[in-house]
SERO-4910 file (N, C-alpha, C, O; in steps of 0.05 Angstrom, whole numbers):
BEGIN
 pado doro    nc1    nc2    nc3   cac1   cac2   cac3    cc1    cc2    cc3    oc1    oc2    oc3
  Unk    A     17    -24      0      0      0      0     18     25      0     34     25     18
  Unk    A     19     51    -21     23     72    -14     18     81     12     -1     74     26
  Unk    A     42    100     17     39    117     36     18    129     42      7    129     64
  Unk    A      7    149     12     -7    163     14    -36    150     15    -52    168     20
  Unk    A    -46    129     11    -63    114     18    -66    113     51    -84    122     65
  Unk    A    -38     98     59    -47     99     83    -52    120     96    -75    123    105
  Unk    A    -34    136    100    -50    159    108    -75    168    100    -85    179    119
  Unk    A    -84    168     89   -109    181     79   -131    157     93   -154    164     98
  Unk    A   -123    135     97   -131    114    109   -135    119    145   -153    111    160
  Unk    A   -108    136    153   -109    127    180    -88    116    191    -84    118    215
  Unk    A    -64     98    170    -53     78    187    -28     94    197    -18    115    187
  Unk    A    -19     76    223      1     92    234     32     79    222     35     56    214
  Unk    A     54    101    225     80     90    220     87     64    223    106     55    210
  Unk    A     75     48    238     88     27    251     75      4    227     89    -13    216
  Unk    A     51      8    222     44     -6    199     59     -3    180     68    -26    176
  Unk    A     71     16    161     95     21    153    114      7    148    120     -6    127
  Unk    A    128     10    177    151    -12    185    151    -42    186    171    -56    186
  Unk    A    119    -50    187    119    -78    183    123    -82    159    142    -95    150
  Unk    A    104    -71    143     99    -72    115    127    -79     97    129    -99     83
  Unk    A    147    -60    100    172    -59     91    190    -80    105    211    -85     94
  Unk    A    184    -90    125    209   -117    143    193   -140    122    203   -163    118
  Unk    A    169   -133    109    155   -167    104    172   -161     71    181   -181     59
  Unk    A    173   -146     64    177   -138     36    207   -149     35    220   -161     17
  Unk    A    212   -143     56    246   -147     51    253   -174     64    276   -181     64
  Unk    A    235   -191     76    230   -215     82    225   -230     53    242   -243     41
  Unk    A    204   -228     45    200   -234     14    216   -236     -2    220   -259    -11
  Unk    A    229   -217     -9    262   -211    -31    281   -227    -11    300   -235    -24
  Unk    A    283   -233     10    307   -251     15    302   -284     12    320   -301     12
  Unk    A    273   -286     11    266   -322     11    266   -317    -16    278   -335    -28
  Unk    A    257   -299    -32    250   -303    -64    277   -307    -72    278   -318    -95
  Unk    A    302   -302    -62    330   -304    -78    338   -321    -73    351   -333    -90
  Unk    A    335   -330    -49    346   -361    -36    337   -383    -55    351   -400    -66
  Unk    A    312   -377    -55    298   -396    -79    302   -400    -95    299   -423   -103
  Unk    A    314   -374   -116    324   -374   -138    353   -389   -136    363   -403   -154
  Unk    A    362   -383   -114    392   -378   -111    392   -419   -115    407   -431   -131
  Unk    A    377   -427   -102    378   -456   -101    371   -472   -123    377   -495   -125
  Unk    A    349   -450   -148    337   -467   -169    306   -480   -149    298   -504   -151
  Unk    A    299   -469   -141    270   -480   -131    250   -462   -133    250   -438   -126
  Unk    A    228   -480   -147    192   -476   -148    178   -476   -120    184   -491   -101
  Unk    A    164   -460   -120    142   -459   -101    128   -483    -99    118   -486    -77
  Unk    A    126   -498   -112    110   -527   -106    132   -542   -102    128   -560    -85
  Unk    A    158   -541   -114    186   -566    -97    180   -554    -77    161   -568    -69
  Unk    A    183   -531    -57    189   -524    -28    166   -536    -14    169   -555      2
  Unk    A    138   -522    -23    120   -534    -14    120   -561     -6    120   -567     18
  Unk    A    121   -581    -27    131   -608    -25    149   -619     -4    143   -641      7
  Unk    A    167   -608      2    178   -624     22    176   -604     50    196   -610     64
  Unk    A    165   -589     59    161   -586     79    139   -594     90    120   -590     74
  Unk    A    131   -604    113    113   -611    132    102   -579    139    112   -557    144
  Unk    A     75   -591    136     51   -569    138     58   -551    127     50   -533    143
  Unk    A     65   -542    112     72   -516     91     47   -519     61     46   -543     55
  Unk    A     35   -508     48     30   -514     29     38   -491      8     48   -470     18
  Unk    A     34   -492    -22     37   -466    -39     35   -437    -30     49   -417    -31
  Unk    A      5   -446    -19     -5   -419    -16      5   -406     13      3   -382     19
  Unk    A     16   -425     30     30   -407     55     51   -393     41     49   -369     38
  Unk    A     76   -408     30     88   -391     12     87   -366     -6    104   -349    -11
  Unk    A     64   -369    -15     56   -344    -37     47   -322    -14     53   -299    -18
  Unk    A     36   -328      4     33   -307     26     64   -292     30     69   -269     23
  Unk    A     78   -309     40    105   -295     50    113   -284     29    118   -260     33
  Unk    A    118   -291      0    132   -285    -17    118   -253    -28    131   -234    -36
  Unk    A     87   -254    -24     76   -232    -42     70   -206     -5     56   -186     -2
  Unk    A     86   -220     10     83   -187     45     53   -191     55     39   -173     65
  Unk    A     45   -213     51     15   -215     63     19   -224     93     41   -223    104
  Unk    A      0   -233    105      5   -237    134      8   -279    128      2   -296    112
  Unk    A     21   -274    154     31   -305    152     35   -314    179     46   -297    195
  Unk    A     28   -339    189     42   -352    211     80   -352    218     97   -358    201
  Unk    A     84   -345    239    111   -352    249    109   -377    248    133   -381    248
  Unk    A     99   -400    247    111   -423    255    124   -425    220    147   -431    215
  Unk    A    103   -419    200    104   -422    172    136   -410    159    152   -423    145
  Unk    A    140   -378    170    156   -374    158    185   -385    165    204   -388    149
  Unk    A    186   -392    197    207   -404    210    210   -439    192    231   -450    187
  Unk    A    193   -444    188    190   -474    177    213   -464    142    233   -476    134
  Unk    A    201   -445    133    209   -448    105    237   -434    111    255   -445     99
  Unk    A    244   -415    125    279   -409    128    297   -424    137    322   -423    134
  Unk    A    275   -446    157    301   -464    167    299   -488    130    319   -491    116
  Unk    A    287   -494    126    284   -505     98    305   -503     75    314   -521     60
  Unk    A    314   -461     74    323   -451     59    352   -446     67    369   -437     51
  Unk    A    358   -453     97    381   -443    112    387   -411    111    410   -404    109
  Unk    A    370   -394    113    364   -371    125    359   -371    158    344   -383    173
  Unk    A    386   -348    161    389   -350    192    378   -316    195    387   -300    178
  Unk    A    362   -309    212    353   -284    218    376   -267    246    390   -280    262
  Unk    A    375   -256    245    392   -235    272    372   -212    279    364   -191    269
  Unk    A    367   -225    299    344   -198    325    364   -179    342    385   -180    354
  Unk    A    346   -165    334    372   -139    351    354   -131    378    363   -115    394
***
């Protein structure tokens, strides 16, 4: 969503800030993926309880389960650092 949407919407900064950590969450599984040569239906495929469409959530900044996205980075060997 534009900025100026949201605002005109209401939403506060912090919505924002999520919005842009999922985006840049997205572009780092989408390259891994690439980076490995893997489809959204191989990944799907071998993870437990994961299906396409959890993926296409994470990949396109939609909302998603933690257990989901932790499932597909340990999958991908994406290591996160919390500050």
């Amino acid at each position: 969503m534009k900025k100026q949407q949201a605002d005109f919407l209401g939403l506060s900064g912090e919505y924002h800030k999520v919005a842009e950590q999922k985006v840049l969450i997205s572009k780092v599984v989408l390259d891994k993926m690439k980076e490995q040569g893997l489809t959204i239906p191989e990944v799907a495929s071998s993870i437990e309880s994961v299906d396409e469409e959890d993926i296409k959530h994470i990949l396109m900044g939609q909302n998603y389960e933690l257990d989901t996205l932790l499932r597909l980075t340990n999958h991908l060997s994406i290591e996160f650092n919390i500050e």
